[in-house]
N, C-alpha and C positions, 0 to 999 in steps of 0.2 A: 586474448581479446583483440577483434579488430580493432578498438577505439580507445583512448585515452580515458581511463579511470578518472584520474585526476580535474578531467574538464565536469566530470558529472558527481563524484565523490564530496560531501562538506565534509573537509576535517574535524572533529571537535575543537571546539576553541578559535577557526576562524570565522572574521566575521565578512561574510559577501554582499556584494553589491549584487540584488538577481541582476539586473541589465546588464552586468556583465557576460553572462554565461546566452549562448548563443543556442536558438529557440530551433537551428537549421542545422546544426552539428551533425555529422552523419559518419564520422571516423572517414574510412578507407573503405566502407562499402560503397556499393548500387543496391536499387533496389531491387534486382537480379539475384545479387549474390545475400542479401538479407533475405529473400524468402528461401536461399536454401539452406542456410544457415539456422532459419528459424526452423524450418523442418528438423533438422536433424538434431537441434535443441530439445525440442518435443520429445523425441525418441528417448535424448539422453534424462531429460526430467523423468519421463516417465520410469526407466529402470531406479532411477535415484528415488523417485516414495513408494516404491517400493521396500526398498531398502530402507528407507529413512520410518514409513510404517512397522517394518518388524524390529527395527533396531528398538526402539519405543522409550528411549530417555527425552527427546526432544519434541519440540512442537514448532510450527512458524507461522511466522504472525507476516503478513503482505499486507502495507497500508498506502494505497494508491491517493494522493489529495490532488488536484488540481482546479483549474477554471470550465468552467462547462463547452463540451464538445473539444476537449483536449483527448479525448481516447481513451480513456479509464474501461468503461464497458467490452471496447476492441480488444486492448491490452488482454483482458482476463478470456477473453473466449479464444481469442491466437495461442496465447502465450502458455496457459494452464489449460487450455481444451480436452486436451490427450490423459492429462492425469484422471487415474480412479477418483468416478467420484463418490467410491466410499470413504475415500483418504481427505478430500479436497472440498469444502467450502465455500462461501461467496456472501457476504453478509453487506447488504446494504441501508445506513443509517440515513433517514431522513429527520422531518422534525421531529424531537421529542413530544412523545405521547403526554396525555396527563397524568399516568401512572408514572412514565419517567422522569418527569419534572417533581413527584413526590421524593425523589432519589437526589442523592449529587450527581454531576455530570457525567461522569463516569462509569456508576452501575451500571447499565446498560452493556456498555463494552464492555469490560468482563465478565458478564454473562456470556457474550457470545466469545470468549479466549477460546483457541483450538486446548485439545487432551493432548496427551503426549503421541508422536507418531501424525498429526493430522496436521491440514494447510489452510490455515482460513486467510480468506482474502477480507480488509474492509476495505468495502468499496465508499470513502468518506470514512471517517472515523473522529476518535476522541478530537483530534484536531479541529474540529469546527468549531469546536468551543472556544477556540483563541484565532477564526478566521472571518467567519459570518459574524458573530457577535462580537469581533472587534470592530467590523462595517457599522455593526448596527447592534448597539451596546444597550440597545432598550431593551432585546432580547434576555439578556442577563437577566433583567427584572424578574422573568417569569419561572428563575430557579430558587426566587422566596430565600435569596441567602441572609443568612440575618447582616443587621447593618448596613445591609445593602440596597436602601429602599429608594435610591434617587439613582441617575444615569450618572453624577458628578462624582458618585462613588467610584464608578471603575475607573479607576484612574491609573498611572504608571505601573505605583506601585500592586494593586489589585493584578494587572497582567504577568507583573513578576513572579507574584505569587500561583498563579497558574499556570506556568511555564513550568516551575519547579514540582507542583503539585502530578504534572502529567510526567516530568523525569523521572519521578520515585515510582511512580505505577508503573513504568518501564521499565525500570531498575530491579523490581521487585519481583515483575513474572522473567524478567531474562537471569536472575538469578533462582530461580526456580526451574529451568529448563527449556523457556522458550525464547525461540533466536527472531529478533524482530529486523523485519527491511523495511524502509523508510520512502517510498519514490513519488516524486513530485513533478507531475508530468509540464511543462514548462512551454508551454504555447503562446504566439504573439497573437498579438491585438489583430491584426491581417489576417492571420490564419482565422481566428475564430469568426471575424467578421463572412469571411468563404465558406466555413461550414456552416455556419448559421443559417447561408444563403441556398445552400446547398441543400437546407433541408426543406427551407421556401421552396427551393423549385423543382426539389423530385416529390411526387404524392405520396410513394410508398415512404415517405422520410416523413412527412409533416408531422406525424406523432410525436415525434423527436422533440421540435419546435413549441417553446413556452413562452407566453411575451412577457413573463418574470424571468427570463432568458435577457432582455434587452434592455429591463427594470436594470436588473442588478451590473450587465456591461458598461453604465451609467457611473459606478463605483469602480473601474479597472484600476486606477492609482492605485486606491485606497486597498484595494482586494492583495495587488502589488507587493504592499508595504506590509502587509497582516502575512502574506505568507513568507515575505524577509524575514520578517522579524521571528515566526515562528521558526524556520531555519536555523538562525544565529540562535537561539534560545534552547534549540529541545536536537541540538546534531549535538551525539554521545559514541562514545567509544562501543557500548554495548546496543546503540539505535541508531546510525549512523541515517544521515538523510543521502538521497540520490538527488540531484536535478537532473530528467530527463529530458532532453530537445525533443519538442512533440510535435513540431511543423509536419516532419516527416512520421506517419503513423509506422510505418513499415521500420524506421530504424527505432522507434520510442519501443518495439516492441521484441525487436532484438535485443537490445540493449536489456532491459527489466529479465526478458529468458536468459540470458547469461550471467546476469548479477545472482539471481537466484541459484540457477546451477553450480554458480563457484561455491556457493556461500552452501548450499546443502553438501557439496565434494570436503569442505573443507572441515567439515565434522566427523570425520573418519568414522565413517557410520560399517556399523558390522551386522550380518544376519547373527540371530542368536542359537549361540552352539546346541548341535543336534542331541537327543537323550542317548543313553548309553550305547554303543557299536553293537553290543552283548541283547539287548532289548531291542532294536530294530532288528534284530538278526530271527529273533526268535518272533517279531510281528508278523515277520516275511514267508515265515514257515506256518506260522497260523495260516496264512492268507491265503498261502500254497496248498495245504492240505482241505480245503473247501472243496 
C-alpha cells in the first residue's frame, strides 16, 4: 500500500481523538497515480468475487458511515462499479419505516446480511442508531422500548448498552462466516461547506442539495463526538473500523479499494475442486459425439 495503515486503521482497544486524524491525508500519491491505481484495483476486485463467489464459505459485509456529501455514494460506484452485479449489493437505510419500528433496531439489517459468496454494501447502517439518535435522542422514543418512555432515559449507561448490543450482532455473523469492513469517511467542516456549495451552484447537482442538509451541519460538534464515541466503542478485532481522509475524493477511494482487496486476498480463497478427471472425460466425449 501506498499509505500508511496505521494513520487510517483503529486498533481495538485504543481510544482516538477524531481531530486527530487528518481529513487531507493522501500517503504518497497524486491524483494521477490514484486514478491508475484505482483502475487496476477494479480489474483486481473483479477477479477476486469471482473467486470469493465460487469459493462460497464467506460473505462481506462493507459499511460505509459518514457526514453528508463526504462521498459514500462516489465511493461505491468507483470503487465496486466493475464488480458482478449478481455477486454485489448496495442497500441504503433511511428512516425507519412503521413496520420497522415494530421490530428492535436491528431487524432490518439483517434482513438485508449478504448469503455466503455475496458483497453487500450499507450505505448507512445499524450505526445510526448510536449517531442520528445520539444528536437527537427523542428519536429513540419512537422504538417503544419498554422503560424507556422519557428522553432522560437514554442516558450513559443506555449507550453502553447499545454499543455492546451492536458488537455481539457482529461477533455473531462474523463467526458464522461473514468478514465485516468498517470505513468511516472522514471529512472537514471546509470541505463540506464546498460541496455543499457546489451543489448550489451546478443545476444538474441541486438534487443532491436538502436544506435538512444545513438543519443538521448546525449539530457538527455533536455529530463529531457520536461518531468518536462510536469508534472507541464498536472497533473489534473481527470489525475493525477504518478512518478514511475524504477531503480528497480520489484518495478516500483508493484507499477503501485496497483495504477491501487485501482483506478478500487474505482469505485464501479457492475455486471449488472439479468432479472426477474420469467423468469430465467422458462429458467431453458425449459432447464430441453430437
Amino acid at each position: 500500500m501506498e499509505f500508511d495503515i496505521n494513520k487510517i486503521l483503529v486498533k481495538p482497544g485504543k481510544k482516538i481523538n477524531i481531530e486527530d486524524y487528518d481529513t487531507k491525508y493522501v500517503g504518497t500519491y497524486t491524483k494521477d497515480t490514484a486514478k491508475k491505481q484505482l483502475k487496476k484495483n477494479t480489474k483486481e476486485l473483479k477477479k477476486m468475487q469471482e473467486v470469493f463467489y465460487a469459493d462460497d464459505r464467506y460473505s462481506l459485509l462493507i459499511i460505509l458511515q459518514a457526514s453528508d456529501a463526504a462521498g459514500k455514494d462516489g465511493a461505491i460506484r468507483h470503487v465496486l462499479g466493475g464488480l458482478n452485479p449478481q455477486g454485489c449489493r448496495v442497500h441504503s437505510f433511511k428512516a425507519p419505516s412503521k413496520i420497522e419500528l415494530q421490530h428492535d433496531y436491528i431487524w432490518r439489517h439483517y434482513l438485508a446480511l449478504p448469503e455466503r459468496g455475496m458483497i453487500e454494501i450499507f450505505n448507512r447502517s445499524h450505526y445510526e442508531n448510536v449517531i442520528v439518535t445520539k444528536v437527537h435522542p427523542e428519536y429513540i422514543l419512537g422504538e417503544k422500548i419498554p422503560k424507556v418512555n422519557s428522553v432522560n432515559k437514554v442516558d450513559d449507561n443506555f449507550w453502553k448498552n447499545r454499543y455492546e448490543q451492536i458488537n455481539n450482532f457482529e461477533k455473531h455473523i462474523y463467526e458464522n462466516g461473514t468478514r465485516i469492513l468498517k470505513f468511516y469517511l472522514n471529512l472537514s467542516k471546509d470541505e463540506q461547506k464546498k460541496r455543499f456549495l457546489a451543489r448550489l451552484d451546478t443545476p444538474e447537482k441541486n438534487w443532491k442539495f436538502s436544506t435538512g442538509d444545513l438543519k443538521e451541519r448546525k449539530y457538527w460538534d455533536e455529530y463529531r463526538k457520536a461518531f468518536e464515541d462510536m469508534i472507541n466503542e464498536t472497533s473489534t478485532d473481527y470489525a475493525p473500523w477504518h478512518i478514511i481522509p475524504a477531503d480528497n475524493k480520489w484518495f478516500s477511494r483508493i484507499a477503501i479499494g485496497k483495504i477491501i482487496y487485501e482483506k478478500m486476498k487474505s482469505l485464501d480463497l479457492k475455486y471449488p475442486p472439479a468432479e472426477n478427471p474420469e467423468l469430465l472425460e467422458k462429458a467431453r466425449k458425449q459432447l464430441m459425439s453430437e
